[in-house]
C-alpha positions in Angstrom: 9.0 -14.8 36.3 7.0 -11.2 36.9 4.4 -10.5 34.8 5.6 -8.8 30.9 8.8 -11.6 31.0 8.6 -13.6 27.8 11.7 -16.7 28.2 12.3 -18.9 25.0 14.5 -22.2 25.7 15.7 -24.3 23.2 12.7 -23.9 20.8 12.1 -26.0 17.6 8.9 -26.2 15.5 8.3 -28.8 12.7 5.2 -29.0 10.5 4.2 -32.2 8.5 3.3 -31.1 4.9 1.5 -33.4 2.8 2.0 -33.8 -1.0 -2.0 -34.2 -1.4 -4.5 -32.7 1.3 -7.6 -34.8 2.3 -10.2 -32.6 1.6 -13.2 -35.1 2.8 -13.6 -38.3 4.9 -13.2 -40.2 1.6 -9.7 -38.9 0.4 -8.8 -39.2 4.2 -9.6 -43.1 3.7 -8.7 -43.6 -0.2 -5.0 -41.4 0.4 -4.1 -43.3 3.5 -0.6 -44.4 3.1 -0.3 -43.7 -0.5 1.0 -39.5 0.3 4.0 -38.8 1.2 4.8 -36.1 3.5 7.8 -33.8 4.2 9.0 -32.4 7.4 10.2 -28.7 7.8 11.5 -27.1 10.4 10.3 -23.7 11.1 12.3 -23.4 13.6 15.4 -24.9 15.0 16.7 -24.7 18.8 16.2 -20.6 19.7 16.5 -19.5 22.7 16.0 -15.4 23.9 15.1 -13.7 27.2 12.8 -10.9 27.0 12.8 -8.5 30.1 10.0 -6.8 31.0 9.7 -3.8 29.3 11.8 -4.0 26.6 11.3 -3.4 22.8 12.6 -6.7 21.0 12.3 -6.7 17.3 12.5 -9.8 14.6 13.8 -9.8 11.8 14.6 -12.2 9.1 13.8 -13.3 5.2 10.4 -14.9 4.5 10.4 -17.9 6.0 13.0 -17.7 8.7 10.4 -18.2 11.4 9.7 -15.0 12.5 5.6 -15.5 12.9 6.0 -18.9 13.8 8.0 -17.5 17.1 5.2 -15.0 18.1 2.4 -17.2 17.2 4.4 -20.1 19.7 4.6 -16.8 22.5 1.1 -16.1 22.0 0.2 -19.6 22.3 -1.6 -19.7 19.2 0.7 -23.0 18.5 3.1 -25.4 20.4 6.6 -26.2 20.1 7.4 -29.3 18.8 10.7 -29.4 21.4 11.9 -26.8 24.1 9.6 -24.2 26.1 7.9 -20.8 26.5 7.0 -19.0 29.3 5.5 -15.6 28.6 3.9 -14.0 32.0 0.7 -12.1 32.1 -1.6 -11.0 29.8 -0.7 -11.2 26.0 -2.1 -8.7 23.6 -1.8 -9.7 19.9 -1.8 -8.7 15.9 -0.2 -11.1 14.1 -2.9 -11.4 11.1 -5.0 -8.8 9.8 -8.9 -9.6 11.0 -7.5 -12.9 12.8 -10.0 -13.4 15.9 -12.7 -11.2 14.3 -16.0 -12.8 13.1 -17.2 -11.3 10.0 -20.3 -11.5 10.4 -20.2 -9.8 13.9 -20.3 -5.8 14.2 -17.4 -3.8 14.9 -19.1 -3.5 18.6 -19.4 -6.9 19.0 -16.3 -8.1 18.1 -14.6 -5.8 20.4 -16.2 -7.7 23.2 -15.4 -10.8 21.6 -11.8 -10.2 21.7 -12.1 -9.1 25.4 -13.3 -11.9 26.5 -10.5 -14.1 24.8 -8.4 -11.6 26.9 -9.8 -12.7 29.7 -11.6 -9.0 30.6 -15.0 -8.9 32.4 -17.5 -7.5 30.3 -17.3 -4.6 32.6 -14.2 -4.1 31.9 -14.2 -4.1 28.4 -17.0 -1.7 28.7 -14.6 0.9 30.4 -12.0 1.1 27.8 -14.7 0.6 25.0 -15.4 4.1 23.6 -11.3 4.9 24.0 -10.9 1.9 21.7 -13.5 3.1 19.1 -11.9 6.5 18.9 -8.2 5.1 18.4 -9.7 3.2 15.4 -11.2 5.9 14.2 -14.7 3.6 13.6 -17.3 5.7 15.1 -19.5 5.4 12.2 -19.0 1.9 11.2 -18.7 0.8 14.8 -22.1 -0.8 14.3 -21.6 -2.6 10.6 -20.4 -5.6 10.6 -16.8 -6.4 10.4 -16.9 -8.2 6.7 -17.7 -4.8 5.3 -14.8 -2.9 6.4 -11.5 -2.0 4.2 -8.3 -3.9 5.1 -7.5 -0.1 6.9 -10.2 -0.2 9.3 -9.9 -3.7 10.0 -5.7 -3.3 10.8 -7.0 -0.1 12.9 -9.7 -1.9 15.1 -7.5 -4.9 15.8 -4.6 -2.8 16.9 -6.7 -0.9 18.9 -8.0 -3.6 20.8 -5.0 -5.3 21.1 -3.3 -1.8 22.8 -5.8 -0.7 24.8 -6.8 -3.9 26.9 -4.2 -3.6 29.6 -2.1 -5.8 28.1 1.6 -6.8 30.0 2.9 -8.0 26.5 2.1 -6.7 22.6 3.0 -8.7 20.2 2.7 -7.0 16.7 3.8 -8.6 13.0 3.4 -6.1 10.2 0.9 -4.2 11.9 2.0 -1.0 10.1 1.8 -2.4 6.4 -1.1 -1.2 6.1 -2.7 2.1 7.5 -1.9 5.4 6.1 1.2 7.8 8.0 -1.0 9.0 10.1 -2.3 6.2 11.6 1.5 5.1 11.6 2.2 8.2 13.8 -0.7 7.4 15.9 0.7 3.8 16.7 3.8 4.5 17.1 2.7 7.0 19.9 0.7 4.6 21.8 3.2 1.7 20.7 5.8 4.6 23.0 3.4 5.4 25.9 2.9 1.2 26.6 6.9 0.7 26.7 6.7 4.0 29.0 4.5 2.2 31.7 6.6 -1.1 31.8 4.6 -3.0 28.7 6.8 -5.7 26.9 6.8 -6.0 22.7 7.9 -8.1 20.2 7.9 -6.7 16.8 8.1 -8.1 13.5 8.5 -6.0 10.5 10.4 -5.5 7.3 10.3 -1.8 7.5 13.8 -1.1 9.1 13.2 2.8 10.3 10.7 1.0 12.0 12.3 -1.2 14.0 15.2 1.4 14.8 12.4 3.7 15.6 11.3 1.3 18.5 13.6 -1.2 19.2 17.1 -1.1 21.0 17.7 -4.7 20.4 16.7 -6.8 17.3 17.1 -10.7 16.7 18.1 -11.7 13.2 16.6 -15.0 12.5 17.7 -16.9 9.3 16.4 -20.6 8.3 14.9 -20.9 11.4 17.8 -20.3 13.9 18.7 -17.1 15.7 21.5 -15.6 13.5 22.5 -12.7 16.0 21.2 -11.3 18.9 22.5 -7.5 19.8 21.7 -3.8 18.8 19.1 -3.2 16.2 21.7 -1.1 14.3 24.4 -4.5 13.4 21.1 -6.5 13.3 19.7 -4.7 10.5 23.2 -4.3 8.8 23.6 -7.8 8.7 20.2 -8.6 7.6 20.5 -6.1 4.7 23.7 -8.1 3.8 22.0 -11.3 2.9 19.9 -9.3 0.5 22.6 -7.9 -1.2 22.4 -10.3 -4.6 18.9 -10.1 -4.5 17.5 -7.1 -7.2 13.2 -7.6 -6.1 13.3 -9.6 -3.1 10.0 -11.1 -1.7 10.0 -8.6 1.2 9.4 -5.7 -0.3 5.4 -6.6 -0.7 5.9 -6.8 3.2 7.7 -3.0 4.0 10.8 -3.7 3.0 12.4 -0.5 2.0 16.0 -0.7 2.5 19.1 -3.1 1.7 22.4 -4.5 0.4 26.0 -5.3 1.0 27.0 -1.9 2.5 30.4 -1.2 0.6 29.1 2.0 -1.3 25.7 3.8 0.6 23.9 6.8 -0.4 24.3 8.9 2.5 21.6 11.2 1.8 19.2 12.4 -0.7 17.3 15.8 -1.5 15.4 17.6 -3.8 16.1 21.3 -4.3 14.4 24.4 -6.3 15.9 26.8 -8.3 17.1 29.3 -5.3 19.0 26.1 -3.7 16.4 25.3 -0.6 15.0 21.9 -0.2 12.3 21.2 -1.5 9.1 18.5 -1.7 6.7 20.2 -3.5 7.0 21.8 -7.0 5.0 23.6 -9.6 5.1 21.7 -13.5 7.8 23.6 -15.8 10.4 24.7 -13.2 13.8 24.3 -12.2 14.5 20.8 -10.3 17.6 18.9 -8.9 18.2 15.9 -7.3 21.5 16.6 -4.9 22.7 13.0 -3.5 25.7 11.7 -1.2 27.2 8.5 -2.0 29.9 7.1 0.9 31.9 4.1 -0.3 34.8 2.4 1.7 38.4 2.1 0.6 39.0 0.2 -2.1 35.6 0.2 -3.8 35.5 0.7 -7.2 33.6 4.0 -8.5 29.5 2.7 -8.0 26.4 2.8 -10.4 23.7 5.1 -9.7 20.3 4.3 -10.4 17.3 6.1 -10.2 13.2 5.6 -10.6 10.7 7.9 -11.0 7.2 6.0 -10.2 3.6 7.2 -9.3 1.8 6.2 -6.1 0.6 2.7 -7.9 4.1 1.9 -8.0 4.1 2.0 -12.0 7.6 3.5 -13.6 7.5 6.5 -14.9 11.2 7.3 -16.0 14.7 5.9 -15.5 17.8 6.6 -15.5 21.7 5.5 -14.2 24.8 6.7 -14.3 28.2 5.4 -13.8 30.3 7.6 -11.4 33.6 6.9 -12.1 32.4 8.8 -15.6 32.0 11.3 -13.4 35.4 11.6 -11.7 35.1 9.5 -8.7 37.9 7.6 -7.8 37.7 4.7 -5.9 36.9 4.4 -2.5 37.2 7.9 -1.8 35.2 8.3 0.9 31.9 10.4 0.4 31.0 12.8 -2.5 28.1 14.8 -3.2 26.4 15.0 -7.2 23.9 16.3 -8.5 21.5 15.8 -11.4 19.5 18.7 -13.0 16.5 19.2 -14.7 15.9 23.2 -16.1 11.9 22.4 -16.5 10.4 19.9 -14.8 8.7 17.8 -17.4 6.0 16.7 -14.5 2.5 17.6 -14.8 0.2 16.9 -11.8 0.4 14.4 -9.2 2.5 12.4 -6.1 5.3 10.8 -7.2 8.3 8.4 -5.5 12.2 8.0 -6.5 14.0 4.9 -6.0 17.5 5.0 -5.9 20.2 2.2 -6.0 24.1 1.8 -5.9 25.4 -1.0 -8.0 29.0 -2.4 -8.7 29.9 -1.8 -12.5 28.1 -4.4 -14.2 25.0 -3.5 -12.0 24.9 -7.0 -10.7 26.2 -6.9 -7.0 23.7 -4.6 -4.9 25.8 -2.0 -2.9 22.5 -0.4 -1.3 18.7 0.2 -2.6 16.3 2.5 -0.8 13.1 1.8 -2.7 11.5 4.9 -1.1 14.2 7.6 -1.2 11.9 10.8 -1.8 8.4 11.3 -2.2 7.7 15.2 -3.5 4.4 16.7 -4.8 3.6 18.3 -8.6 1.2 21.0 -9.1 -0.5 21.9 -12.7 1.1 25.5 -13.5 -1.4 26.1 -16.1 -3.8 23.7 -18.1 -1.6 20.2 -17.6 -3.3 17.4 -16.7 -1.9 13.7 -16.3 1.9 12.7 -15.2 3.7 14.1 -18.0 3.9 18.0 -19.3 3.9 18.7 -22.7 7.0 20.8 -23.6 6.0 21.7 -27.1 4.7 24.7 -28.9 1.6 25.2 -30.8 1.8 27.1 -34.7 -0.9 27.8 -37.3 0.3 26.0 -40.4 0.6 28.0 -43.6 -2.0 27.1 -46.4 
């Protein structure tokens, strides 16, 4: 094998979970033979070929043994049955802050990583100052790593991990935290390492992600490879077995989009009073929400819902509507609508809309995208808070 290869055969992983832990040498000696313990398979008999140079990424539901196939590449862990071979140096972020000592510096802890790389000091000394400015640390370089944000710590360890001449990257959920621009950042450097020959494996729930980087996706479900092809039918497929599921688990971890895939909103916009596009507004004026629904033959006019929520998340306003009140007939292909508001009843701040395409009773999930639009409200006047005030002041008679 050539150096950036990564070969899986035949891989299973169990782990032995205990009913009680033995927390000191005394449990370990009063619990003996009196806990029981239950085996579970992580994963079951996968086998992939990475070539060098290729984007690969894995996805799956919690729990379908997506981290417990990088940690097993970056030999963080063994198999319990088959074999690994991954050639060359492996880079890695599969925890946020895993390999950094708290209590060491930002400077120090770069060094510390190096050396588990296997860099001279030397070496590390080189790239060092290219690292800090990718993390964007030069002031806290020197504190120690304890006292960073979760931001900072995401940004050092991905630096490190990038910039260490690495033949293979391995990255879980590395962009779940950072802010876009540090997304756009990564996803640059992410591009110029796949340029010169450097192998990935990616794990994310974000899907535009993983289309974003990866030609080829593996779809892992209880542990077994559930299909291995283009990241396109991967996806699709995974966003099938979410389909019944209204708040899945993954969304905490990036996931934005899924479903069954009978009925899709095609697109989404938001426009201003003279009919251009729009994704910032002023409090009090004209607003509409155009959006194109596509539904196969047969499918029975869908449910649209919608959700207004601030940048904490928290609802604001919502609202749904049934189509088929609206004149859609089933199955017909893809129609536009529209939903107006003549004064925006905003008053100042970010906000997000979550749209969703049900079945009638608004129990089968034809598609959620649970970031559709984010847009921007400016005060016109003297508003302050989310919501504007629409009412009218008057001196009462005596």
């Amino acid at each position: 094998m050539n150096p950036g290869e990564i070969s899986v055969e035949s891989v299973s992983r169990r782990f032995r979970i205990h009913a009680r832990d033995a927390r000191t040498l005394k449990d370990l000696f009063v619990q003996r033979g009196q806990t029981e313990s239950t085996d579970v398979w992580a994963l079951r008999d996968v086998s992939l070929d990475v070539a060098r140079g290729e984007a690969v990424g894995l996805i799956g539901r919690n729990g379908s043994g997506k981290t417990t196939l990088l940690r097993i590449v970056a030999r963080i862990i063994k198999p319990t049955a088959g074999r690994v071979r991954a050639e060359g140096r492996i880079g890695s972020l599969l925890e946020l802050g895993a390999g950094f000592h708290p209590d060491f510096t930002g400077r120090e802890n770069v060094f510390l990583n190096g050396a588990i790389y296997g860099l001279r000091r030397a070496d590390i000394r080189q790239r060092f100052d290219e690292i800090v400015a990718f993390a964007e640390l030069e002031h806290a370089i020197d504190r120690p790593v304890r006292t960073y944000s979760s931001g900072m710590t995401v940004r050092l360890g991905f630096a490190i991990a990038a910039f260490l001449d690495a033949d293979v990257l391995l990255l879980d959920e590395v962009f779940a935290v950072g802010d876009e621009s540090f997304q756009r950042k990564c996803f640059g450097r992410i591009a110029r390492f796949k340029q010169e020959g450097g192998t990935i494996v990616f794990v994310s729930h974000d899907a535009s992600a993983v289309e974003r980087l990866c030609e080829r996706a593996v779809l892992l479900d209880s542990g077994r490879v559930a299909f291995d092809g283009p990241t396109r039918e991967a996806i699709a497929r995974y966003r099938r077995t979410l389909a019944d599921d209204t708040d899945p688990a993954e969304r905490g971890a990036g996931l934005r989009e899924w479903g069954s895939g009978e009925a899709t909103i095609a697109s989404a916009q938001l426009v201003g009073q003279e009919g251009a596009e729009r994704l910032q507004f002023l409090s009090g004026e004209p607003f509409a929400l155009r959006v194109a629904v596509s539904a196969t033959h047969g499918v029975p006019p869908p449910r649209l819902q919608l959700e207004l929520r601030d940048d904490a998340g928290t609802l604001v306003a919502g609202q749904a509507v049934d189509l088929g009140e609206l004149g859609w007939a089933a199955g017909n292909g893809e129609r536009g609508v529209r939903f107006e508001i003549g004064s925006l009843p905003l008053a100042d701040g970010r906000f997000h809309l979550r749209l969703g395409l049900t079945d009638e009773s608004g129990e089968h999930l034809y598609h959620q995208l649970d970031d559709a639009l984010a847009f921007v409200v400016y005060p016109g006047g003297d508003e302050r808070g989310f919501v504007r005030f629409a009412g009218s002041w008057a001196l009462e008679e005596k």
